[in-house]
C-alpha positions in Angstrom: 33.8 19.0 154.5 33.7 16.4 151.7 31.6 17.7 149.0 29.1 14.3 149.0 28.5 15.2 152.8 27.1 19.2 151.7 23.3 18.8 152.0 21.8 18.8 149.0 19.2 21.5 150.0 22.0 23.7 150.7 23.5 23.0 147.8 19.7 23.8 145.6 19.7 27.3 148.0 23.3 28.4 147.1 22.4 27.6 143.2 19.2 29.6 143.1 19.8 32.3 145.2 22.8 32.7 143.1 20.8 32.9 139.9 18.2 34.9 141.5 21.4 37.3 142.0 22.5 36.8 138.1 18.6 37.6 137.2 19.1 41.2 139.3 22.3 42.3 138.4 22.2 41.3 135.1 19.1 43.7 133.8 20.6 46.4 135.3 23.5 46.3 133.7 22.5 44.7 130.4 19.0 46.5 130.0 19.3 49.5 132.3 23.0 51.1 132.7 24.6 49.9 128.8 22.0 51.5 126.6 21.9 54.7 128.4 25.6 54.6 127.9 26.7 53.1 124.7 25.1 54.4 121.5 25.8 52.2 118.4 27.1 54.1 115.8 27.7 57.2 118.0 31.1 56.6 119.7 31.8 60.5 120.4 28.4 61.0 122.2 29.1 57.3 123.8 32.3 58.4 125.4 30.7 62.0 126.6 28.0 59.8 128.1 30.3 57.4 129.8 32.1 60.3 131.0 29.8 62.3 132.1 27.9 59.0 133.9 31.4 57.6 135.7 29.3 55.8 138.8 26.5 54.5 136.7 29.5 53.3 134.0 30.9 51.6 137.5 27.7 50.1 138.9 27.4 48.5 135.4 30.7 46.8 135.7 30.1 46.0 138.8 26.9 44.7 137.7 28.3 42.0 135.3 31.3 41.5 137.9 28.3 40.2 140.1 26.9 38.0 137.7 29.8 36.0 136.3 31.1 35.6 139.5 27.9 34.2 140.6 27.9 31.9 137.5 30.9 30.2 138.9 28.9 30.0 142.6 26.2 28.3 140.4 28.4 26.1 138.9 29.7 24.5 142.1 26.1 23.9 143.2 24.4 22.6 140.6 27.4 20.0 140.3 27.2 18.9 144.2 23.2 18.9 143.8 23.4 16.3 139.7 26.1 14.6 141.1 23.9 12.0 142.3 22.5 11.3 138.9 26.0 11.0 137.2 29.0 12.5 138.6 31.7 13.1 136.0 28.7 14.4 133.6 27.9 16.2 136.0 31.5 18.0 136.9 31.8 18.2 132.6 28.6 20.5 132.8 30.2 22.7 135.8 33.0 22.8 134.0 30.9 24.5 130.5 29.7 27.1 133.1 33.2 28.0 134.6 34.5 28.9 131.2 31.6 30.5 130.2 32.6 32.7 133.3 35.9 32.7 133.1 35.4 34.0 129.4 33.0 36.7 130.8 35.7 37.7 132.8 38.4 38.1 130.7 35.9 40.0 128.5 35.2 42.5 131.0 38.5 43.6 131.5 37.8 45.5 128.2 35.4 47.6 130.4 37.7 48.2 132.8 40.2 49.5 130.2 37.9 52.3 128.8 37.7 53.0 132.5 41.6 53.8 132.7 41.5 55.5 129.2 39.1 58.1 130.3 40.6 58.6 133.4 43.8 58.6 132.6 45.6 61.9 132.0 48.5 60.6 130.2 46.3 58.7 127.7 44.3 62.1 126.9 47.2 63.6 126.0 49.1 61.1 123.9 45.6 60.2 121.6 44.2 62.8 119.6 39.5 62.7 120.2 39.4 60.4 117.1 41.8 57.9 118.5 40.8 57.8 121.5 36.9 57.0 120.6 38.5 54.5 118.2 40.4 53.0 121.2 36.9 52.8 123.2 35.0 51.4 120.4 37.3 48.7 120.0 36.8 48.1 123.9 33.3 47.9 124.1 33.2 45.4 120.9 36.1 43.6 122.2 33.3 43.2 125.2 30.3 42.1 123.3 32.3 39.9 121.2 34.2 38.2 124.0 31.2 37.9 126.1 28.9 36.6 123.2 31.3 33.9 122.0 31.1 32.6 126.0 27.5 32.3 126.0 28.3 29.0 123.6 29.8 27.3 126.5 26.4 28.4 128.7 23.8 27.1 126.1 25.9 23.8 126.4 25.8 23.9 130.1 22.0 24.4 130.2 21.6 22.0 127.7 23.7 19.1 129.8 22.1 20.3 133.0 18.4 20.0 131.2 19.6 16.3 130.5 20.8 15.8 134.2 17.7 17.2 135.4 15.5 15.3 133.3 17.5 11.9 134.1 16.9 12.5 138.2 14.2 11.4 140.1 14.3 14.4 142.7 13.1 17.1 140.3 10.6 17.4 138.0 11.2 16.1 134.6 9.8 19.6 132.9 12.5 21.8 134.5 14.7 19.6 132.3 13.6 19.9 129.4 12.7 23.5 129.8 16.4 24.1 130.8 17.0 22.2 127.3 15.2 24.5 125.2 16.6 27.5 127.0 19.7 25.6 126.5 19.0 25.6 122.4 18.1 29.8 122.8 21.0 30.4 124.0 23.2 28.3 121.1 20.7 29.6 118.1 21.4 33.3 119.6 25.1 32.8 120.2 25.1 30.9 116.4 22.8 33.2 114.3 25.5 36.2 112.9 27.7 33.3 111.8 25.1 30.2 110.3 21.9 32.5 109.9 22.1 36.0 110.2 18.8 36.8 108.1 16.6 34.9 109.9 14.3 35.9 112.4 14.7 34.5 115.7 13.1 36.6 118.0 11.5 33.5 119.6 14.5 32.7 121.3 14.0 35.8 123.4 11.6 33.5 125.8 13.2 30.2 125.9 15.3 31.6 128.9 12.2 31.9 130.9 12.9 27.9 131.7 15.8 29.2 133.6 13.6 31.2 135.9 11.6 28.6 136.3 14.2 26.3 137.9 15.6 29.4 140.0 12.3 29.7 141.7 12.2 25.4 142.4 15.6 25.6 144.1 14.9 28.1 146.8 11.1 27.0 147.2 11.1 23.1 146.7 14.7 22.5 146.5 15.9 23.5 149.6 13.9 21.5 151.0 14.9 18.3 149.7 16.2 15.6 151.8 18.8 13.5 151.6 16.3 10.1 151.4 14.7 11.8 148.2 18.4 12.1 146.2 
């Protein structure tokens, strides 16, 4: 099916009840499973805890599995639903969401490694404790880092989609520029360690609330749209 011929309410369904997804799985791994887990500045009692809490390790990958890959479901939908309002800025802001993902991704194959080192005979007998905790350490910041230094791509992508948003005539013109300052959160956040790592930003914790916002206007008003109002 050509993609200008996919209804544009199913398009606004698949986009928010794939973030509605993202806003599920990603608390329970992000705020629920990793800190019970990982304990900064503790690797030895990190690695008994990941150990000893194998499935909940797994649901947490699985957990972020879930939510990039529902990032790139997003993607796709948000483009066929802006496309309308300007179609190659539209496929350049699908395309700051894929590589988010796709760098998400790549970052959580470092998860996936501890995974193998732990469970791995041959590992536990080639590295001495030290090493090995080394080895996960490096892991789980290779992780963080990898997935942090993606979430500069995302701000971007909320920030074009806030401008696409803003520019159409079939949603409101708040979700965009809510979407835009949840857009900024994410840059200043992603930004902060390397251009100002003193300064409190703890206000950025709430700009992401635009993002729910939307979510809830896709499935509710926004699959409901017809194709006359686009």
């Amino acid at each position: 099916m050509p993609s200008n011929k996919i209804s544009f309410r199913t398009a606004a369904l698949v986009a928010g009840l794939s973030i509605l997804t993202m806003a599920i799985a990603a608390p329970i791994a992000e705020i629920y499973a990793y800190p019970k887990l990982v304990i900064w500045g503790n690797i030895a009692k990190t690695v008994q805890n990941i150990i000893a809490n194998e499935p909940l390790f797994r649901a947490c990958i699985f957990c972020y599995l879930v939510t990039f890959l529902c990032d790139m479901l997003a993607a796709w939908a948000l483009y066929v639903l802006l496309k309308p309002v300007n179609e190659h800025l539209s496929l350049l802001t699908a395309w700051f969401r894929l590589v988010y993902a796709i760098i998400a991704l790549v970052a959580l194959v470092n998860l996936v490694t501890i995974l193998k080192l732990l469970n791995n005979a041959d590992y536990l007998k080639v590295f001495q404790p030290d090493q090995l905790n080394a080895q996960v350490e490096l892991s789980l910041n290779a992780f963080k880092n990898g997935w942090y230094f993606g979430i500069l791509f995302f701000g971007i992508h909320l920030g074009l989609l806030g401008y696409l948003v803003f520019r159409s005539d079939y949603i409101p013109k708040i979700l965009g520029i809510l979407l835009i300052i949840a857009g900024a959160g994410y840059l200043i956040n992603a930004l902060k360690p390397f251009l100002f790592p003193g300064i409190n930003l703890d206000f950025t914790k709430f700009t992401f609330y635009g993002e729910l916002i939307f979510m809830l206007w896709l499935i509710i008003k926004g699959s409901r749209l017809q194709e006359s109002q686009v």
